[in-house]
N, CA, C and O atoms as a MOPAC input file, in Angstrom:
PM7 MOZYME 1SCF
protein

 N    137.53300 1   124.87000 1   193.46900 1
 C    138.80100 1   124.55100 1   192.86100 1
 C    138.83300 1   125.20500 1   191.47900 1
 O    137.89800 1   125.04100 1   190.69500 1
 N    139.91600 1   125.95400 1   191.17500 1
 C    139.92400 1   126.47200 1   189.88400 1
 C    140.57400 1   125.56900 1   188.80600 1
 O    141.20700 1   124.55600 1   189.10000 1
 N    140.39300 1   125.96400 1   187.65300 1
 C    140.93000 1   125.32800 1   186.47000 1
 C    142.11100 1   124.53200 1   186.44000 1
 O    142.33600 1   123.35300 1   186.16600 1
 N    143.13100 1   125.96800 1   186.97100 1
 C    144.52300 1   125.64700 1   187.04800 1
 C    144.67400 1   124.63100 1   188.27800 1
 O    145.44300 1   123.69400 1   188.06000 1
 N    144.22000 1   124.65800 1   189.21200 1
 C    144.45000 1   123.68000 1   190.47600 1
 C    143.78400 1   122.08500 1   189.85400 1
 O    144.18200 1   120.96800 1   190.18200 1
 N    143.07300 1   122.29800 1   189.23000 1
 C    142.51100 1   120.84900 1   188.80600 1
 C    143.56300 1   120.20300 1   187.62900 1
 O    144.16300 1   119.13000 1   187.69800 1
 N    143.59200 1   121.24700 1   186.48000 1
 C    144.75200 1   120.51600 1   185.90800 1
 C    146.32100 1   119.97500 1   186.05900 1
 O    146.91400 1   118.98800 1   185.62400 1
 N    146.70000 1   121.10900 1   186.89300 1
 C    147.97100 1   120.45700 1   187.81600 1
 C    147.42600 1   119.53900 1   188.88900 1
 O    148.39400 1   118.92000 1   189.33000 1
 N    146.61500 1   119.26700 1   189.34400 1
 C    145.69200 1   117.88600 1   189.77200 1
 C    146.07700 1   116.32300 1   188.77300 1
 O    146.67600 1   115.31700 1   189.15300 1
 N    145.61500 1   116.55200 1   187.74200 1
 C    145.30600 1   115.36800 1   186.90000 1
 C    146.92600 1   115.57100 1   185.88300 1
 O    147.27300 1   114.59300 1   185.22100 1
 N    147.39600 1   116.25700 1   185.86200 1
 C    149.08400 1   116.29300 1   185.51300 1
 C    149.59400 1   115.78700 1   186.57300 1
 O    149.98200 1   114.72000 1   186.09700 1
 N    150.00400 1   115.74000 1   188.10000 1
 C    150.46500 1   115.07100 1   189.04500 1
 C    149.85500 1   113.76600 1   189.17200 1
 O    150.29000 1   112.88900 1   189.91800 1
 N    148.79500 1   113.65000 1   188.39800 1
 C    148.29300 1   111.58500 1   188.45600 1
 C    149.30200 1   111.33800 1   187.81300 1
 O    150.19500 1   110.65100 1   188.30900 1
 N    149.40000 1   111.91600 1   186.38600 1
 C    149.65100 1   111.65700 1   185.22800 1
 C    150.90200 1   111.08000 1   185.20800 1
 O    151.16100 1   109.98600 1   184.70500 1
 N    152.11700 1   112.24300 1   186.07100 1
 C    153.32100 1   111.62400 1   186.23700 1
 C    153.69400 1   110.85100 1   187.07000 1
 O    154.66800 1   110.11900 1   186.89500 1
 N    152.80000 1   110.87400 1   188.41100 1
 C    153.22200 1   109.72000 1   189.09600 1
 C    153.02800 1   108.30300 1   188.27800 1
 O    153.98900 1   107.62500 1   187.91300 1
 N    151.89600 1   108.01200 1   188.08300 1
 C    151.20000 1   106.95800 1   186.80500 1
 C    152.59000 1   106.61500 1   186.07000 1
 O    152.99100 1   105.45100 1   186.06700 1
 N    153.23200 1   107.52200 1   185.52000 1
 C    154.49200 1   106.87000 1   184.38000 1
 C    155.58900 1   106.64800 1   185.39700 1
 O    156.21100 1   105.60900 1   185.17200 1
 N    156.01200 1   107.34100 1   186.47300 1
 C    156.78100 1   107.15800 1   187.42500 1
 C    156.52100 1   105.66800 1   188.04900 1
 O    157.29900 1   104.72600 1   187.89700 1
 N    155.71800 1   105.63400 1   188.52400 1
 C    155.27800 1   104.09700 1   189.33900 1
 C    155.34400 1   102.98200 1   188.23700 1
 O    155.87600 1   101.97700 1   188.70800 1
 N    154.96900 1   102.82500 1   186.88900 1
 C    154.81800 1   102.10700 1   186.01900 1
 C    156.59700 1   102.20200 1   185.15700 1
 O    156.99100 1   101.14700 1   184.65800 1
 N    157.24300 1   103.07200 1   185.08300 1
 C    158.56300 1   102.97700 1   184.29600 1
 C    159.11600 1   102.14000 1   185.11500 1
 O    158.87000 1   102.30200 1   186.31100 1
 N    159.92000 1   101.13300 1   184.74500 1
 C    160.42500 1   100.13600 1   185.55400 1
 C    161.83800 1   100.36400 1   184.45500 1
 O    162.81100 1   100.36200 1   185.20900 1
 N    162.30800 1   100.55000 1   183.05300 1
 C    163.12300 1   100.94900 1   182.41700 1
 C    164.57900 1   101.01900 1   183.60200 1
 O    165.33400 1   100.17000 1   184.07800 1
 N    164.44700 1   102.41000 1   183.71300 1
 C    165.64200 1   102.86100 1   184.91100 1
 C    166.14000 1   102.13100 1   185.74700 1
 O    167.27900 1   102.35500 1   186.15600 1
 N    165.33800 1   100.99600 1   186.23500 1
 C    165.10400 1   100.79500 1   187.67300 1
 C    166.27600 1    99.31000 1   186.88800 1
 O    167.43600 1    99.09800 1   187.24100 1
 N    165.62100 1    98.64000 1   185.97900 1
 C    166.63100 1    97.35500 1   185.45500 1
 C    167.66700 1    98.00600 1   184.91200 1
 O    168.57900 1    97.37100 1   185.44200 1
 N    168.36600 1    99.06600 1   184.02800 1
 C    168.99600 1    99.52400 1   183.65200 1
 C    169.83100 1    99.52800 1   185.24900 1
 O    170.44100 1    98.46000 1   185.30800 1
 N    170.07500 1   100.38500 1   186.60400 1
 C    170.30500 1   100.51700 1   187.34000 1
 C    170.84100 1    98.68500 1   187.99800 1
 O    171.87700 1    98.36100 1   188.57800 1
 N    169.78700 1    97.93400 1   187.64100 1
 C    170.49400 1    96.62700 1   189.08300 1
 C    171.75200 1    95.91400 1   187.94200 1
 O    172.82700 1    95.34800 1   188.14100 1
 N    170.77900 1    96.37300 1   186.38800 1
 C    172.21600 1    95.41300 1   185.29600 1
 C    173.86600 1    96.13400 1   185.58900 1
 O    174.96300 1    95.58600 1   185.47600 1
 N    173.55300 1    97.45100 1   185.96900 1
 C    174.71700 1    98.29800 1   186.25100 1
 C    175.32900 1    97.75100 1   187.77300 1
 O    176.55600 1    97.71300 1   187.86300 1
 N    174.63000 1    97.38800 1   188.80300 1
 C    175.06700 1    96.93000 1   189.93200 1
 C    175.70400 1    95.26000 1   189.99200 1
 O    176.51900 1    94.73300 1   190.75000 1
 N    175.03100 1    94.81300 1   188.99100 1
 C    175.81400 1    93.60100 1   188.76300 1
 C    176.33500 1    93.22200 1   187.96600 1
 O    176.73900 1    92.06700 1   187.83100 1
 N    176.48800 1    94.41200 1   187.00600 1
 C    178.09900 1    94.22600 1   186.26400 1
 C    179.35700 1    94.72500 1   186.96500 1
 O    180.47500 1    94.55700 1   186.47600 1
 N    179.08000 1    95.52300 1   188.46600 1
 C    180.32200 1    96.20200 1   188.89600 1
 C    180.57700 1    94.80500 1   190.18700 1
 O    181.73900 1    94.68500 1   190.57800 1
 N    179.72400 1    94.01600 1   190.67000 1
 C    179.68900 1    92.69200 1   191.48000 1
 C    180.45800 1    92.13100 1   190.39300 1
 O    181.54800 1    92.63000 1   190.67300 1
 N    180.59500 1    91.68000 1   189.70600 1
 C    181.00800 1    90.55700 1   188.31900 1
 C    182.53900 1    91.24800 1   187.98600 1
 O    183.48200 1    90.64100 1   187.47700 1
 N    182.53300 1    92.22800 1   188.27600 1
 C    183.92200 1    93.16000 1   187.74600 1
 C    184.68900 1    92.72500 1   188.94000 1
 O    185.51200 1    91.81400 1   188.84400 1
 N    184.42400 1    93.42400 1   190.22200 1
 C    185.16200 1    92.68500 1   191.13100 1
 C    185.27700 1    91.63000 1   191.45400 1
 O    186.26300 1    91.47500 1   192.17500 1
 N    184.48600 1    90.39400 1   191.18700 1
 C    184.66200 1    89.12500 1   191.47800 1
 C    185.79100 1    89.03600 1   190.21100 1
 O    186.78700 1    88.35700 1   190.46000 1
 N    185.73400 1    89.48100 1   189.27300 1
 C    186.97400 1    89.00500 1   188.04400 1
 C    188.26800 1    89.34200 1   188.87900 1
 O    189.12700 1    88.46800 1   188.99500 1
 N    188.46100 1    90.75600 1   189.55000 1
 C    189.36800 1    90.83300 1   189.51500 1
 C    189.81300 1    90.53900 1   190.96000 1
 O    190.99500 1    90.86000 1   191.08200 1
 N    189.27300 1    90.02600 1   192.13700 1
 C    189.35200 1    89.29800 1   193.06700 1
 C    190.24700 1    87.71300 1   192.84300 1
 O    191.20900 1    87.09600 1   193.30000 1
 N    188.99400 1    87.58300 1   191.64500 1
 C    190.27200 1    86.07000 1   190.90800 1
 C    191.16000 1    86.15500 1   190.38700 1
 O    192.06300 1    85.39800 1   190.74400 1
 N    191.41400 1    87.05600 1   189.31600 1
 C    192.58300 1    86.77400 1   188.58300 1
 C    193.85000 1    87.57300 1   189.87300 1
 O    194.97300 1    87.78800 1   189.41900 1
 N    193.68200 1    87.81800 1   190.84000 1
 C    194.52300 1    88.48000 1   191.69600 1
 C    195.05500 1    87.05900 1   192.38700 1
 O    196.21500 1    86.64900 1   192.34000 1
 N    194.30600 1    86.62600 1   192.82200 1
 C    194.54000 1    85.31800 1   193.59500 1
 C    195.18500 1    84.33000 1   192.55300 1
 O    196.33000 1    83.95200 1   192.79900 1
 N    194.58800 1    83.89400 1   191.46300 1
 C    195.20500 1    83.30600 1   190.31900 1
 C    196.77800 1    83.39200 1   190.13800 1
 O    197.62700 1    82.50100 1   190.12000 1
 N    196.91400 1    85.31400 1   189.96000 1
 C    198.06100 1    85.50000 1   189.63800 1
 C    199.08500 1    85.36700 1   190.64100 1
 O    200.27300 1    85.38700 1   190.31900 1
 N    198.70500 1    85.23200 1   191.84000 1
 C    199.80300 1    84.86200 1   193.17100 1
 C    200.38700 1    83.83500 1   192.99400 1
 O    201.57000 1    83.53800 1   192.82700 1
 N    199.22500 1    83.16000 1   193.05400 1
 C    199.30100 1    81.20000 1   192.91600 1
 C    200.17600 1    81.00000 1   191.59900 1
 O    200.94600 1    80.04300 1   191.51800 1
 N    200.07800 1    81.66700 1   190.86100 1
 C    200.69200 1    81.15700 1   189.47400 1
 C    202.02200 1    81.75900 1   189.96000 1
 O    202.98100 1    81.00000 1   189.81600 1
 N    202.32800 1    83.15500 1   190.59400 1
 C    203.74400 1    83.46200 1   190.70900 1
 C    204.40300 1    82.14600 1   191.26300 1
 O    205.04500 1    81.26400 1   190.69300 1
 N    203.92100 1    82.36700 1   192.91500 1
 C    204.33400 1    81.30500 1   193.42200 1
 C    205.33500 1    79.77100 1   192.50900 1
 O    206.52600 1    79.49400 1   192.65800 1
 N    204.33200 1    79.07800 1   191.64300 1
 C    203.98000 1    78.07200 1   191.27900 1
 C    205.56800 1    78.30600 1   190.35400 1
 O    206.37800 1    77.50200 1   190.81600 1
 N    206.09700 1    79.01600 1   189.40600 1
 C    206.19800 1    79.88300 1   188.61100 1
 C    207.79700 1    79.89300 1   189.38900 1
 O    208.80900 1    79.61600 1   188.74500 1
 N    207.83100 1    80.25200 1   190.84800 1
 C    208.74500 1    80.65700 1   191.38600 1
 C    209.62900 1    79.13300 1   191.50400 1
 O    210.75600 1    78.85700 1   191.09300 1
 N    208.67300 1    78.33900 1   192.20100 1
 C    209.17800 1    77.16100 1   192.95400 1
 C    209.52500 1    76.41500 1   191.41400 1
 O    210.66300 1    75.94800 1   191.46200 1
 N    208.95400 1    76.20700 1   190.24800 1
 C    209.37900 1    75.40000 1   189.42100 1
 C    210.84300 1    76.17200 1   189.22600 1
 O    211.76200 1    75.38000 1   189.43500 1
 N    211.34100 1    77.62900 1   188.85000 1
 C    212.71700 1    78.15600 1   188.18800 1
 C    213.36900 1    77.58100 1   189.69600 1
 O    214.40200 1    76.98300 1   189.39300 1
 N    213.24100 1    77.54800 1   190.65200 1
 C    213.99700 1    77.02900 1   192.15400 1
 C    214.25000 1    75.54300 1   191.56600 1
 O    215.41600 1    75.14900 1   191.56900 1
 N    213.27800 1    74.72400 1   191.08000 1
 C    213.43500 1    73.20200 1   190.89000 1
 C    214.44100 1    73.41500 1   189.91000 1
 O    215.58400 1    73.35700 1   190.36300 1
 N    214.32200 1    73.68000 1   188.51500 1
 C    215.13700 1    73.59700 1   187.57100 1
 C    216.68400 1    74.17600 1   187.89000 1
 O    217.65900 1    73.50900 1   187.54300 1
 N    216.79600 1    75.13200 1   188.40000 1
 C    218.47600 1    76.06000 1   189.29100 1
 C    218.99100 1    74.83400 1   190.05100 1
 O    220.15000 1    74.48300 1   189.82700 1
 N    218.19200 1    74.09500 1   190.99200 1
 C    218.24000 1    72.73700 1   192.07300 1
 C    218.86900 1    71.60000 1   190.99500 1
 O    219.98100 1    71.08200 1   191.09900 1
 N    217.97400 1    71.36800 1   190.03600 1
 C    218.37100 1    70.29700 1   188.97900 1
 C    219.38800 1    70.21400 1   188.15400 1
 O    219.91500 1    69.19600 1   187.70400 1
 N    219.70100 1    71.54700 1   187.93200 1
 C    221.19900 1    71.68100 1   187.13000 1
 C    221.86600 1    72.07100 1   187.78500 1
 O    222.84200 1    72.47100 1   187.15100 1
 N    222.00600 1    72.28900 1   189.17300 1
 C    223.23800 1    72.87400 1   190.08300 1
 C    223.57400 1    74.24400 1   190.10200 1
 O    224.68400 1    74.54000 1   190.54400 1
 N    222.83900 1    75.10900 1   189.71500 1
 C    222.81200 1    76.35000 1   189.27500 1
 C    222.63400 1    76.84800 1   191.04700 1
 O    221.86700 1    76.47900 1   191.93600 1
 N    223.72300 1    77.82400 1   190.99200 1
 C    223.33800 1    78.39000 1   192.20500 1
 C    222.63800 1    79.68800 1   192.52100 1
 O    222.39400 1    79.99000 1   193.68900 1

C-alpha cells in the first residue's frame, strides 16, 4: 500500500467519523419538518374556525333582519 492509498485511507475514517457523529443537520432538518406539521395544522384550524364563524356570523345578521322585520 502506498502513502497516498493509506492517507486517503485514514481521511475516509476521518470523515465518515464526523459524518456518523454530526447529528447538527439531522435536528436542524426534523425542527424544519415540524414546523411545516404545526403550519398546516394552524392553517387546517383557522380554516375550519373561519367557516364556523361565517356561518355563525351569517345566521345571527338572519336573526337580527327576522327581529326587526327587515326583509
Amino acid at each position: 500500500m502506498t502513502t497516498s492509498e493509506s492517507n486517503l485511507q485514514l481521511r475516509h475514517r476521518e470523515v465518515s467519523h464526523l459524518l456518523s457523529t454530526d447529528e447538527e443537520g439531522a435536528t436542524a432538518t426534523e425542527y424544519s419538518i415540524l414546523a411545516g406539521f404545526i403550519a398546516i395544522a394552524i392553517v387546517a384550524g383557522v380554516g375550519a374556525f373561519g367557516t364556523a364563524l361565517d356561518s355563525y356570523i351569517t345566521g345571527l345578521g338572519t336573526g337580527v333582519k327576522v327581529a326587526l322585520g327587515i326583509p
